[in-house]
Each structure stands twice: as structure tokens, then as C-alpha cells.
N, C-alpha and C positions, 0 to 999 in steps of 0.2 A: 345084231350087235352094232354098236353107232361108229360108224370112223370116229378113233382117238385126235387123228388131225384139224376133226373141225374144230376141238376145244384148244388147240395150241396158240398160244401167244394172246387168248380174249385178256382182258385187263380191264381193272375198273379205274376209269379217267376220271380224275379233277380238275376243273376247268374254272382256272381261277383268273378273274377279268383285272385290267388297268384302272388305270384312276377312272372315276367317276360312269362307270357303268359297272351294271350288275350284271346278274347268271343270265338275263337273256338277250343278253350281247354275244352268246356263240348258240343263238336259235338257227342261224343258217349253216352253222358246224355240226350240230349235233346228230342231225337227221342221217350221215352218210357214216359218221363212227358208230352207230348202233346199227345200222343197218350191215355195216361190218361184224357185228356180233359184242360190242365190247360195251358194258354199264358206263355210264355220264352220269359225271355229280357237278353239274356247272351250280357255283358258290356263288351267292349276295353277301358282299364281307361286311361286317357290321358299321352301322353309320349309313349302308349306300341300299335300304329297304327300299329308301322314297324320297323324294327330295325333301319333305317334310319330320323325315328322322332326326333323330334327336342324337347330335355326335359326339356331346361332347366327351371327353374322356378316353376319347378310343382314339389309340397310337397304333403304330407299327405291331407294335408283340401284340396288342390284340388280334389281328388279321391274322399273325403266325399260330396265334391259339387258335383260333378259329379253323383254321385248314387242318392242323396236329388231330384237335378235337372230332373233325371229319374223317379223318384216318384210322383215328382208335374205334369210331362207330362202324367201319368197315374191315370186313373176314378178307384176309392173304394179303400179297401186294398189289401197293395200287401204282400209277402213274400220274406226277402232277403237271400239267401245263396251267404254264404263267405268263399271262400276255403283258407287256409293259410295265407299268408299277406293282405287276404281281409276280415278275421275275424276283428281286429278293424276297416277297410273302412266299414263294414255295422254296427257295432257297432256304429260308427261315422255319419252314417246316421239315423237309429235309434234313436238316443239322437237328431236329426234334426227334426226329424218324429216321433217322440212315437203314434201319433195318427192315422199313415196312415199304421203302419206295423204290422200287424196280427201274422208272428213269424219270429224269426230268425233261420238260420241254420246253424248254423259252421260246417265247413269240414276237420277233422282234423288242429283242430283251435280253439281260443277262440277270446273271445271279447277286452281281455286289460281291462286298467283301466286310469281313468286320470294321464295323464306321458309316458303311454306305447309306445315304438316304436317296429316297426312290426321286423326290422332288420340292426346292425349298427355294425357286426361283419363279413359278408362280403367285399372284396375288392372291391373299390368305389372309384372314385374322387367325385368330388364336382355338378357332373350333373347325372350319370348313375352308375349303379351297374349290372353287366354282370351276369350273370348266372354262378356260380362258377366249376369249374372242380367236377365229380362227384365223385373223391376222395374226397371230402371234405364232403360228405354228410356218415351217418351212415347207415349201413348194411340194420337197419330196415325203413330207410326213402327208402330205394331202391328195397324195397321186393316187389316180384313177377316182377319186368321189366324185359323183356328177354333186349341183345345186341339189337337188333334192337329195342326196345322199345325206347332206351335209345338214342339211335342213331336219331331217331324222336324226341325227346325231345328237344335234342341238338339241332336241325336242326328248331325248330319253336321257339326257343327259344330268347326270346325279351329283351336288358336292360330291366330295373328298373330304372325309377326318383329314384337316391342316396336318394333323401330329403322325398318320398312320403315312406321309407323303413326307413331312420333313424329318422322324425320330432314326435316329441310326439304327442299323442293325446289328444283331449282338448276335455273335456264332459261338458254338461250346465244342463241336463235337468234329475232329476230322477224319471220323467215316464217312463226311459228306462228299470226301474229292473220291470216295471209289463208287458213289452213285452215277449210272452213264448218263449222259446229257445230249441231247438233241438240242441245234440251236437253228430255229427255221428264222430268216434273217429276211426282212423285206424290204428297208430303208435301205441297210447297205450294204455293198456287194461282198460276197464271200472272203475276199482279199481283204477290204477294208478290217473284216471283222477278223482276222486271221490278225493283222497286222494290229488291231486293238487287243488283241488277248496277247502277243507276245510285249505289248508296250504296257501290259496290266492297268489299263484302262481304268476308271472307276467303274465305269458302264459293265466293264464283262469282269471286273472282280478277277474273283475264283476260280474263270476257268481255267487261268493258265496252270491251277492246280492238280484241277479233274483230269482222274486218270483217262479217261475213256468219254473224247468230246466229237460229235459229228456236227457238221456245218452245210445246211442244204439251204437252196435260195427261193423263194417264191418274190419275185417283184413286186410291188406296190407299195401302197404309204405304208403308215407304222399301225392302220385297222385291215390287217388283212381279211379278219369275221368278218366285216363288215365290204370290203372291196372287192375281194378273193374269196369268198368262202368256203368254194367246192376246193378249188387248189390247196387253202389251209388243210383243208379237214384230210384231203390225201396229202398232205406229206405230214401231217400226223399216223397218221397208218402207218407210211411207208417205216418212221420210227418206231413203230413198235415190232 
């Protein structure tokens, strides 16, 4: 007879990336959460196939169909982590599904709140928003990248649908504040983000709503997949 214990707590993860990277932007996450036992569905949200995709048209509720739509094609509950401008995309699925998502996990990220747009201060026309010079990013959004880190970055680096980055998000449902939340925080320190959720921030929205919010720290810039990857991928586990 098989231990019942091995099957406790597996879960099927959606790995839903930030602006301008696709699903395999968590290649060095995924290998240590299956090896843990639990299915990975890391998402290309539409617009971010190829750089040579064709975006236009696709806003924010696109992306949220998009993950919704991955949820319904999947049996039980699943769990979605959201790294960066995919914290309100799974937020946005969640308030779709409050009944099908077991927990969320923002990755140096929060969820928003109704209004929130993920990013509308980058340079952008009216279809794509490029991945900005990495002058433009702060010291500690870039901590720990060697040159060549950065140089990779650059080099898989996808527009962004302008509209799925600047459209606000629309919430319906608030079964979403009793989904638990995991918030693995890398930019800024626990207290910061502690002190952002009771000042309702725009960045963490909703949490101060969510019944049931943990706050755990891994150091680094704001691509922990990419800087941290083993450390990401265990305090994902440690969440579930």
C-alpha cells in the first residue's frame, strides 16, 4: 500500500512571468518544484510567443483570460504564482476562480486593487512596450546580475502588450480576500512591505484585505528566477 503522505500537499503550479518574458523565465525554478512532486504549467501570456508576435489588441483581461482559461483546462486546485506584472494577472484570475485557487504567490509583487495598472511609466506606443534600458531600473532591482546575467536578459527579452501593462484591473468577486497569499519579497525588506500593506499601497492593493497573508524574504533584485533561482523555488515549496 503506498504512503498516503507522499501525495499531501502536491499541487498543480502556474507560473505566470512579468513583463516581457515568457514561461521559460522560471527554467531554473521548475526543475527543484517537480522534483518536489508537484505539476508546473509555466505560461507565455499572449503577445510575449516571440518578439515578432503580433500584439495588438491584447490588454490586461486578456492575460487574466488567459490564466482563468488554464485553470478550467486543469482537474482540483491549483496554485498561481505571479512574478512582477503577473501579480495582478493572477490576482485577476483569482477573483475569476476564488473557488479553484488554493493560494497565491506573488514574487516580488503584489496583487493591485480595482484601478491598478501593472505599468504605464515605461516607454510604449499604443501596441508594445520594450523592455527599457537597464539604466532605467534601480541598483536594487539589478542586485546580484553579473554582465552577463544582464546581457541574457536583454537577449530573451520580449515586448509587452502597452495595454496588458497600462489597462486597469477590474475585480468582481470578494471571495478573492479569503484565498491565502504568500508574498516572497526580494527588492524590499519584510518591514517595508509590512508597512506598504498597512499604508494600502497601490503596489500591494488587496492585501491589506486578504484574510490569510505570509511575507517571507529572499534577497535580491526584483528577477529572483533569474538571480536566485534555487532560493526562489524553495521558498515556493516552503508555501505550499
Amino acid at each position: 500500500m503506498s504512503d498516503p503522505t507522499t501525495s499531501v500537499n502536491l499541487m498543480k503550479l502556474i507560473l505566470v512571468p512579468g513583463l516581457w518574458l515568457d514561461a521559460s523565465s522560471w527554467d531554473d525554478v521548475v526543475p527543484a518544484l517537480q522534483a518536489a512532486g508537484h505539476d508546473t504549467y509555466p505560461v507565455t501570456l499572449p503577445g510575449l510567443e516571440s518578439v515578432d508576435a503580433d500584439r495588438t489588441g491584447i490588454g490586461l483581461e486578456t492575460h487574466i483570460d488567459a490564466v482563468a482559461a488554464l485553470i478550467d483546462s486543469l482537474d482540483g486546485p491549483v496554485v498561481l504564482v505571479g512574478h512582477s506584472g503577473g501579480g495582478p494577472v493572477v490576482h485577476g484570475a483569482t477573483d475569476r476562480r476564488p473557488d479553484r485557487v488554493a493560494r497565491v504567490v506573488y514574487v516580488d509583487s503584489g496583487p493591485g486593487a480595482e484601478g491598478f495598472n501593472v505599468n504605464d511609466s515605461s516607454a510604449h506606443d499604443d501596441v508594445e512596450m520594450p523592455l527599457p534600458p537597464f539604466s532605467e531600473f534601480g541598483e536594487e532591482e539589478l542586485r546580484d546580475f553579473t554582465p552577463e546575467g544582464l546581457d541574457a536578459f536583454n537577449a530573451r527579452a520580449i515586448p509587452s502588450p502597452s495595454h496588458a501593462a497600462t489597462d486597469p484591473l477590474h475585480l468582481h468577486d470578494e471571495r478573492r480576500y479569503d484565498v491565502p497569499v504568500t508574498i516572497i519579497t526580494s527588492t524590499f525588506p519584510r518591514d517595508d512591505m509590512l508597512k506598504m500593506i498597512a499604508d494600502e499601497h497601490p503596489y500591494t492593493g488587496d492585501l491589506v484585505r486578504i484574510t490569510d497573508v505570509s511575507i517571507v524574504e529572499v534577497p535580491t533584485g526584483h528577477w529572483p528566477q533569474f538571480t536566485k533561482p534555487a532560493e526562489l523555488a524553495q521558498a515556493i515549496l516552503d508555501a505550499l
